[in-house]
C-alpha positions as CSV (number, residue, x, y, z in Angstrom):
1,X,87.8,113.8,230.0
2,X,89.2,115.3,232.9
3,X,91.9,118.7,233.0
4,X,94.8,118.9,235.2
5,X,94.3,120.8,238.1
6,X,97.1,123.3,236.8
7,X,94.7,124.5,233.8
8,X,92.6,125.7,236.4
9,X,95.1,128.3,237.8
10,X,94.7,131.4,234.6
11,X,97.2,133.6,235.4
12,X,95.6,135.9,233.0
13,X,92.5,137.1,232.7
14,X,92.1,136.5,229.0
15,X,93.1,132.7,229.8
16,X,90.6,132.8,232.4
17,X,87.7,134.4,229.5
18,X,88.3,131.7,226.9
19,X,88.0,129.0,229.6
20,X,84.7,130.6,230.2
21,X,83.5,130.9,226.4
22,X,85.5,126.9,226.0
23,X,83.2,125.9,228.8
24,X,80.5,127.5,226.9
25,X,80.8,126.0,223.8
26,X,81.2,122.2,225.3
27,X,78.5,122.4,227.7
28,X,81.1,122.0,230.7
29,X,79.5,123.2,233.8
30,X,82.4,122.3,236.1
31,X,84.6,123.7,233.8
32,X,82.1,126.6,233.2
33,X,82.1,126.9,237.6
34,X,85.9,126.3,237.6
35,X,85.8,129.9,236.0
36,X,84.2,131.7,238.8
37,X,85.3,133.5,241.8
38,X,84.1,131.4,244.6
39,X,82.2,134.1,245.8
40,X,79.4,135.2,247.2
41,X,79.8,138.4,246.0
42,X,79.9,137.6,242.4
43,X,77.2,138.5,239.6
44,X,75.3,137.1,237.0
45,X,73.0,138.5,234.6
46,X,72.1,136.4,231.7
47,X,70.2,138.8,228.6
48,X,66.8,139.3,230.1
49,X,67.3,137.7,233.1
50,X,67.4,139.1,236.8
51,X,70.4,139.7,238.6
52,X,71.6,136.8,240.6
53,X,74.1,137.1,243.6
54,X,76.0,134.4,244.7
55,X,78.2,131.2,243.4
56,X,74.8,128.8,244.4
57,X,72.8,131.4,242.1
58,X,74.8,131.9,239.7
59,X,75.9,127.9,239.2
60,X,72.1,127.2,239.0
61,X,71.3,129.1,236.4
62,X,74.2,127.9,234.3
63,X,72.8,124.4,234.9
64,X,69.5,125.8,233.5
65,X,71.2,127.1,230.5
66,X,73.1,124.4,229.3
67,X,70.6,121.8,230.2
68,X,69.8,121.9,226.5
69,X,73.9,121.3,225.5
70,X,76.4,123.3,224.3
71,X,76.2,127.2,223.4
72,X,77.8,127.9,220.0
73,X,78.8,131.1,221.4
74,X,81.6,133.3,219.7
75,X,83.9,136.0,221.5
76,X,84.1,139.2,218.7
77,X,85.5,142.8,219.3
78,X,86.7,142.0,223.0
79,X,87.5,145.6,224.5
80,X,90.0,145.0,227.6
81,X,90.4,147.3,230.6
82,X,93.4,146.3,233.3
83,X,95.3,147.2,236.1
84,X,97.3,144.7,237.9
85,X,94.3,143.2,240.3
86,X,91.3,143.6,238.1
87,X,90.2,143.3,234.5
88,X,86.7,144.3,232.7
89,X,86.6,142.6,229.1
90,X,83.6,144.0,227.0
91,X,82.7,142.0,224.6
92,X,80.2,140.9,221.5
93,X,78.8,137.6,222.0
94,X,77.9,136.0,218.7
95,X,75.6,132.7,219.3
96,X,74.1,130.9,216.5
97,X,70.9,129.6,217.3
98,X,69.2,127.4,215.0
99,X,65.1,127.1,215.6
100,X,64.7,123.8,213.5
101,X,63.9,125.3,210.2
102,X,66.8,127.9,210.2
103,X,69.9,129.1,211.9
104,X,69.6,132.4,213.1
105,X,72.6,135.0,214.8
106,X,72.1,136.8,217.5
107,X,74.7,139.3,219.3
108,X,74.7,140.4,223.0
109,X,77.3,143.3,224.0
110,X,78.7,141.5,227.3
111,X,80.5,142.8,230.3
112,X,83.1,140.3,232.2
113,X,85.2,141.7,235.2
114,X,87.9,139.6,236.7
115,X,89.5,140.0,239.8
116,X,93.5,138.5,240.5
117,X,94.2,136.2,243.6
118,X,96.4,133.6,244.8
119,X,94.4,131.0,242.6
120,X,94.8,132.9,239.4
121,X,92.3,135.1,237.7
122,X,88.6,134.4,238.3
123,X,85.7,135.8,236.7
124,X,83.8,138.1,239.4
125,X,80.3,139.7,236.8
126,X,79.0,138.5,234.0
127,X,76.4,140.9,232.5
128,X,74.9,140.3,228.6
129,X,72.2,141.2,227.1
130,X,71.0,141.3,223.5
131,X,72.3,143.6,221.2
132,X,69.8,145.7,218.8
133,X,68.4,144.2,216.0
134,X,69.8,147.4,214.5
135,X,73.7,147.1,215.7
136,X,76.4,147.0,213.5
137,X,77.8,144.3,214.9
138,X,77.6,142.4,211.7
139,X,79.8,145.1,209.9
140,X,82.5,145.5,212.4
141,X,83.6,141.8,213.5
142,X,86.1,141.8,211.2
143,X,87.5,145.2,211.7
144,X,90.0,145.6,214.3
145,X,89.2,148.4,217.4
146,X,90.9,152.0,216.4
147,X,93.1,153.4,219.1
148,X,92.6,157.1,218.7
């Protein structure tokens, strides 16, 4: 089904993240690409994965990724950083990943930056990776961040 072009302008950066983890969780690669900073600045590093440069890069390796479907990808604990041109969101990625026989969690701690221009906020980095088996991510996704 297509979106009206005016749900592509975010004029906030958290509008523009839960477009991203929406995009995510349908499988929508335009969407998904709608997202990013047309840029060949912008960065992508997928847990494990090399750094790739560039919207041609980065859009290929999306394809990759949701050539199996849909991530059922959750946004926890989202940490926000601002100032009026840029954002960096860090986040807790929980995906549920089931491996036939069970359904298994897995957290990565993820880093998105945003960057403000005349089309809206647009995501600029991407950077997850896995969290440790270890974390205490499990404990904390309910509990609300402290402001000391």
């Amino acid at each position: 089904m297509p979106v009206a072009p005016q749900k592509f302008f975010f004029p906030t950066a958290e509008e523009a993240e839960a477009a991203f983890y929406e995009a995510l969780e349908l499988g929508d690669l335009e969407l998904l690409m709608r997202v990013w900073a047309n840029d060949e600045e912008a960065v992508c590093i997928h847990p494990g994965g090399e750094r790739l440069v560039g919207i041609q890069a980065i859009r290929a390796s999306w394809q990759e990724v949701l050539a199996n479907g849909a991530l059922p990808l959750r946004r926890l604990r989202v940490h926000t950083m601002q100032n009026a041109m840029s954002a960096v969101h860090a986040v807790v990625e929980q995906l549920s990943v089931n491996t036939g026989q069970a359904r298994h969690i897995v957290h990565c701690y993820a880093t998105n930056v945003f960057h403000s221009g005349p089309f809206g906020w647009r995501l600029v980095l991407h950077h997850a990776s896995q969290a440790p088996d270890h974390s205490d991510v499990d404990m904390l996704h309910d509990i609300p961040d402290i402001l000391h």
